[in-house]
N, C-alpha and C positions, 0 to 999 in steps of 0.2 A: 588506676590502681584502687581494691579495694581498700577501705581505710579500717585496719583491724582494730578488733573489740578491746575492750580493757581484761576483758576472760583471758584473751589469746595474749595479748603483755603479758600477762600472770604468766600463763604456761610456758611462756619461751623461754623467762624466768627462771621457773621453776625446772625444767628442761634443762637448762645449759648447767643451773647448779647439781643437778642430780648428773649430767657427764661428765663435768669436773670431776665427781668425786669416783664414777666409773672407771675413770682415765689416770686417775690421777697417778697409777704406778702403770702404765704402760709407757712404752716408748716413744716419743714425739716425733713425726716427719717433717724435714723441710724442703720442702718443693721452691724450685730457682723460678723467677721471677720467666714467666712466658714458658714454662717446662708444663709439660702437661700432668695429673694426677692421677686419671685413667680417660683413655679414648674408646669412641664408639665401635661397640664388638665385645671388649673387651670381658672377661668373666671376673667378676666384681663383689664378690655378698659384703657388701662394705659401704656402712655408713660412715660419714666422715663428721670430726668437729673441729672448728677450725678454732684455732686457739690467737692465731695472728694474721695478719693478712689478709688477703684477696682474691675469690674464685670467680671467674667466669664462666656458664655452662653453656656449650655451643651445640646447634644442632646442622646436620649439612643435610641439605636438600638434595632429591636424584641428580638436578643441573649443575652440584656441584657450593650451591649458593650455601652459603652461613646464615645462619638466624641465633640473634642471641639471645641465649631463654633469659637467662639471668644474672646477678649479680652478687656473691655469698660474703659478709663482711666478719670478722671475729664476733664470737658467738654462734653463731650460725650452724646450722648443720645441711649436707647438701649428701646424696645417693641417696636418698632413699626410697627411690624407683626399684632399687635390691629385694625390700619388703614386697615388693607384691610376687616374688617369684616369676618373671618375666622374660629371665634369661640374661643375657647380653645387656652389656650398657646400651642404652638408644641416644646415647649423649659425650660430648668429650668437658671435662673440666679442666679446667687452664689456670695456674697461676696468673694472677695481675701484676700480684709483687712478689718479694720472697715470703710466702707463706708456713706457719707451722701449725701442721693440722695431728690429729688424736684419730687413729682408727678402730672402729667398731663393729667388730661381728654381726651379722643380722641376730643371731641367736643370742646373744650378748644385748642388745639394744631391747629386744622383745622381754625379755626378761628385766631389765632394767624399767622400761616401764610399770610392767608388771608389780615390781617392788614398790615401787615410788608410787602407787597408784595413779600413774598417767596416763590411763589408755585414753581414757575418754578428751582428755586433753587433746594428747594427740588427733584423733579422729578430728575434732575441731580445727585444729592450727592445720591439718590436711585440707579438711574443706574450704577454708582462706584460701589454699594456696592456690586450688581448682578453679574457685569463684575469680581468684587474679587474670589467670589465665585465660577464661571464658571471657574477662575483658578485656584481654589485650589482643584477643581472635576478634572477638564482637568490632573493635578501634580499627583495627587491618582491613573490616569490610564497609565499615559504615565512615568512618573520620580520616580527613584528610591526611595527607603526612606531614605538613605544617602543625596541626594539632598532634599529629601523634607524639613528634618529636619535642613538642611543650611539654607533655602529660608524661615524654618520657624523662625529661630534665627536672621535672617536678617530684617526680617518682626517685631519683636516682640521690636529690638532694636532701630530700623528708628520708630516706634511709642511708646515706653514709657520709651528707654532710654536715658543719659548723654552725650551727644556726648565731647568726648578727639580730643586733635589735630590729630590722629590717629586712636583711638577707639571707641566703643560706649559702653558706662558702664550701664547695668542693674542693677539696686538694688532690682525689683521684686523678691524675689523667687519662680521661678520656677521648676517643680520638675521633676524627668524623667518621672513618671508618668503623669504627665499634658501633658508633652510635647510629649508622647507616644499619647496619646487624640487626639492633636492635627495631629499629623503626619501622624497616622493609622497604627502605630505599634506598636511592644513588648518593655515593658520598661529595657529587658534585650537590647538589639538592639541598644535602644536610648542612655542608658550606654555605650556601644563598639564603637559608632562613634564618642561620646563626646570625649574620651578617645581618639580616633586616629586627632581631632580637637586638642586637646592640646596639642598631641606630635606633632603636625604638627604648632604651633605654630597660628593656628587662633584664636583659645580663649585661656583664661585662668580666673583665679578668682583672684582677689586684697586681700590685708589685710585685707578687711572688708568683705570679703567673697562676694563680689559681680561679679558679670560672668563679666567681659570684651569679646569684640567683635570687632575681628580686619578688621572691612567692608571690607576693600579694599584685603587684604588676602583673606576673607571667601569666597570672588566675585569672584577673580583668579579662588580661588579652583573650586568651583564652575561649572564657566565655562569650566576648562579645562576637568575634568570629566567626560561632557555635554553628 
């Protein structure tokens, strides 16, 4: 995962406060936990802000297969593949949990920028997103999926979990299946390295059954692997 700028913090920032205030007398959506928000085809000019919750964005392959793009946490804004004028969704987005999201016009959003002098923001916090991508294509041809699936627990904990003076505590459930999604492998596979991760002491799960994630271990390993 790219590890974004202190510029693009700012912007995200300063982003979500300027939708707040966009939003703030429109109507709220609550999408049921596993209900979809729009699926691929779909005609869409809808950027979305999530104000609670948890999005998943899935892509399906011609054989049928899932690939999971990503992961959208409160705050967060996800459609905005709508801006480029493209047509159709190329994507379906999924509630995780019960989510309540804020919809936004493309025409609406564009001009919102505009106001708040964000373009150039945005074009930035766009190209993060690309440069992500380019690595998580780059990982799928060149890195195992033992590492992929480290870089993707690392990746998933530095954005929506509980940081310990040591750990990073997930409370999402995630499932091997998801995380197979994500990885671009078998959820028999993603099981056997979880498994060699806990006897090896980089993860484990708390009381409350929440995944723990021992950064600084999982990073060792990691590296040393390489």
């Amino acid at each position: 995962m790219i590890q974004e700028t202190p510029q693009a913090d700012r912007f995200k920032e300063q982003l979500r406060d300027s939708l707040r205030d966009e939003t703030q007398s429109s109507r709220a959506i609550t999408i049921a936990k596993h209900d979809h928000v729009y699926t691929c085809g779909d005609d869409d000019a809808t950027v979305y802000f999530i104000e609670s919750g948890l999005v998943k964005l899935l892509m399906l392959s011609p054989e049928g297969r899932e690939c999971l793009l990503a992961i959208h946490a409160s705050g967060d804004i996800f459609g905005e593949l709508c801006l480029s004028g493209l047509g159709p969704r190329l994507e379906t987005a999924t509630a995780m949990e019960e989510t309540v999201l804020k919809q936004i016009p493309c025409s609406r959003f564009f001009a919102r920028l505009n106001r708040d002098s964000l373009f150039e923001g945005f074009v930035q916090y766009l190209t993060v997103r690309i440069a992500d991508q380019q690595q998580v294509i780059a990982n799928l041809v060149t890195v195992d999926s033992e590492q992929r699936l480290g870089k993707t627990l690392l990746q998933l904990a530095r954005k929506l979990g509980k940081k310990d003076p040591r750990s990073i505590r997930i409370e999402l459930k995630i499932s091997h299946e998801e995380l197979s999604e994500m990885v671009g492998t078998t959820r028999p596979r993603i099981s056997m390295f979880m498994q060699r991760f806990r006897n090896l002491g980089l993860i484990e799960t708390n009381a409350d059954h929440f995944l723990v994630i021992k950064e600084q271990k999982l990073t060792a390993y990691l590296a040393q692997i390489a």
